[in-house]
N, C-alpha and C positions, 0 to 999 in steps of 0.2 A: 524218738522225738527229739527236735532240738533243745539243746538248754538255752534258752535265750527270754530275754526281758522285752516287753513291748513299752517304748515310749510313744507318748502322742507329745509334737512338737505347736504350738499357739505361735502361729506367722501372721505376719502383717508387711503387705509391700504396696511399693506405689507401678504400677503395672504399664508406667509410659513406656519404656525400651522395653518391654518384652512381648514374647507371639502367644500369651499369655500363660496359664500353668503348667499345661500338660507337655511333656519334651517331644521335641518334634527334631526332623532330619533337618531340615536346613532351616533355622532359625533359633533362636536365644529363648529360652523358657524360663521361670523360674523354681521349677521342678528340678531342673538342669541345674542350676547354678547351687542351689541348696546340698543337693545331691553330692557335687565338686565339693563343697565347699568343707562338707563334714567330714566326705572321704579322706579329705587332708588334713582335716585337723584329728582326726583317729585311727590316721595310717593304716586304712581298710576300702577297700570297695564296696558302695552301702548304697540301699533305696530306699526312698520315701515313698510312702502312698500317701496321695492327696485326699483330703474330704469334698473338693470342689472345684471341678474346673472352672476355670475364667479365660475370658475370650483376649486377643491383644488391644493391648493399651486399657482392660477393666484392672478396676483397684483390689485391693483385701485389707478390711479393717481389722476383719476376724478372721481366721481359717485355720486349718485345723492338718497337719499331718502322721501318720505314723511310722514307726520303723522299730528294726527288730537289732536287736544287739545282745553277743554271748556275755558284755561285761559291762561295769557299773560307769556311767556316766560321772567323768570327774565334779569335782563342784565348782569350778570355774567356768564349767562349760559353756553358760551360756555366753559370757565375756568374750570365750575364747574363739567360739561360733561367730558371735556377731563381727568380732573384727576382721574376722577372713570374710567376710558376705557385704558385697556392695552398700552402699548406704542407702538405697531406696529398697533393701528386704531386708528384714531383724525377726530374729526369736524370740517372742515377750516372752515365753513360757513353756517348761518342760513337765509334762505328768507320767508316772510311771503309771500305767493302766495291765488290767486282768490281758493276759496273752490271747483271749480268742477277740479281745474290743476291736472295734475296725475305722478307719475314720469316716469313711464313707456311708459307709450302710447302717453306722448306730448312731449315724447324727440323727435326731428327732426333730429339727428347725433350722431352719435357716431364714435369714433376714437378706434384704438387699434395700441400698438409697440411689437413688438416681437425684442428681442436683442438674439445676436448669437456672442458668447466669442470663440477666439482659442488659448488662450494661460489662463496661469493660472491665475488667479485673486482675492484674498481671497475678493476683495471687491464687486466684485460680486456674492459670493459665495450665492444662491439663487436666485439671480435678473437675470441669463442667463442661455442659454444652453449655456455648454463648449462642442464643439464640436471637434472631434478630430481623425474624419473617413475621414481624405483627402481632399483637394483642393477640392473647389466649383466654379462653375461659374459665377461668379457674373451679367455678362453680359446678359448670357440665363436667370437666373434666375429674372432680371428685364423684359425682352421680355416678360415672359410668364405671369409675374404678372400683366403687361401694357394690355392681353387680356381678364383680370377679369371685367375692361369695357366695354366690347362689351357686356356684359350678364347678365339677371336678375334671372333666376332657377339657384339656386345654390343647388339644389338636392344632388348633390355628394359631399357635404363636410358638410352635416349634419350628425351628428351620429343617429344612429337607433333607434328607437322608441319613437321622437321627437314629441311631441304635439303641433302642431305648422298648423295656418289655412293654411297657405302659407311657401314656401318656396324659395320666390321672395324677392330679396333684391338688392337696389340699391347702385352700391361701387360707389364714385364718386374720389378715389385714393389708389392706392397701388404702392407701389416701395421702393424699397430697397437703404437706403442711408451708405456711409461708415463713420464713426465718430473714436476718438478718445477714452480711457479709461481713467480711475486715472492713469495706469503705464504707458502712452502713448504707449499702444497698440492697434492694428484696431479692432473694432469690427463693426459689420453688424446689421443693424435697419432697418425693415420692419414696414414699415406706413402704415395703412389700415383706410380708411376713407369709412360708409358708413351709410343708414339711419338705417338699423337693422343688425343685426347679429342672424346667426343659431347655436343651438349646436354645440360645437368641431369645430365651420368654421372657426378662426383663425389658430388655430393649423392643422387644418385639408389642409387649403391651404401652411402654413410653411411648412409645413412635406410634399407635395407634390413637392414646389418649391424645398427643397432642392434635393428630387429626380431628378429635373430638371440638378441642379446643380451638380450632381455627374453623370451627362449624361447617368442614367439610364430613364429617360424619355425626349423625345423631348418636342420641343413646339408643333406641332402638336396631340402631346400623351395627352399634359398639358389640351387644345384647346377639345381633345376631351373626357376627361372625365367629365369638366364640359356637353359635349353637353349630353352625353349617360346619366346622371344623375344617375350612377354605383356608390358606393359606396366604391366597394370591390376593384376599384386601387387607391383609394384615402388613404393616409400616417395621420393617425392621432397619429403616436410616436412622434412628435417635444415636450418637455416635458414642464409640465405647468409653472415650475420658469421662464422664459424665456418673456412669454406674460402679459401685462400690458392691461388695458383698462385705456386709455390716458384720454380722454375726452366724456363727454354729452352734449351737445346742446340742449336749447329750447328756443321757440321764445318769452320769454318773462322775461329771465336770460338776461343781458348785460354779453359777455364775453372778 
């Protein structure tokens, strides 16, 4: 067996210029660039494994990666990391963890925010949707969110051709809260708390709720497109600046 150390890296980036985490051929990831990044500063060829894809232009408040190394991580390192890595991705956090931990598979939680702008804001120029097709309901659109608990097949707000063993995920919170801005204006924040997430399922339930919300679907409509597990009424336009992935949980992180 190898001798080697497992760290898990705590990353946060602002996800405008990138085709989001996972490295892809023709385009900029931040998989990618993290990856360069360390390789240079430890004069090795090295990978990370992520705890969580994100899609392009999605944010990361929290996230979570791993990697494997034969020798001890200097104590400058994170310093020495962060100033070789662009200034929209930084390392808040280095754990040395048990060598079988994984970031992926023993996350226990994951959180995600969707923020939703109605008036102009240059300070969140990328961080929201500005949205600006009309009065939403705020009320209906908490009702219908509150029935994302009752269900585990979330079939209908996976996008297609998803490789995924299941498609059962446990939310254990979604609702929409009203907050304040920098220009103390209202803006709408959507909490989703759950143990895994499916492709486009964030955005896929926003972009439905707001349909709730412009009373082009009922709750009973909302109610039954999770049941039918139809794809084809479920709204996956809510745009990616907008959704963040808050947080990862595992049960052997103190948070």
């Amino acid at each position: 067996m190898n001798n080697f150390k497992r760290y898990f890296l705590e990353i946060a980036y602002d996800g405008s210029n990138y085709a989001g985490w996972q490295i892809q051929k023709n385009a900029i990831a931040v998989q990618q660039i993290i990856n360069e990044r360390i390789s240079t500063v430890l004069n090795k060829p090295l990978q990370i494994h992520g705890a969580s894809r994100t899609d392009t232009g999605v944010h990361a408040i929290q996230t979570y990666a791993h990697i494997d190394l034969e020798v001890d991580l200097p104590n400058n390192f994170i310093n020495r990391i962060n100033s070789f890595l662009p200034k929209d991705i930084v390392i808040k956090n280095i754990f040395l963890v048990d060598n079988e931990a994984h970031a992926r598979f023993d996350a226990v939680e994951r959180a995600y925010d969707y923020i939703i702008c109605f008036y102009k804001n240059p300070f969140l120029n990328g961080q929201a949707y500005y949205y600006t097709f009309g009065n939403l309901d705020f009320v209906q659109m908490n009702i219908a969110a509150s029935k994302l608990l009752n269900y585990k097949d979330f079939s209908s707000f996976c996008k297609a051709h998803s490789q995924v063993f299941t498609k059962n995920c446990k939310i254990t919170y979604a609702k929409w809260h009203k907050e304040k801005d920098q220009m103390n204006n209202e803006i709408w924040k959507f909490n989703i708390v759950a143990n895994r997430f499916l492709r486009g399922m964030v955005r896929g339930i926003v972009g439905t709720l707001i349909k709730v919300g412009k009373g082009e679907y009922s709750i009973d409509d909302f109610e039954n497109i999770i049941k039918e597990k139809d794809i084809s009424k479920t709204d996956f336009s809510a745009p990616p600046e907008g959704l963040f992935l808050k947080s990862i949980k595992y049960p052997f992180i103190a948070n």
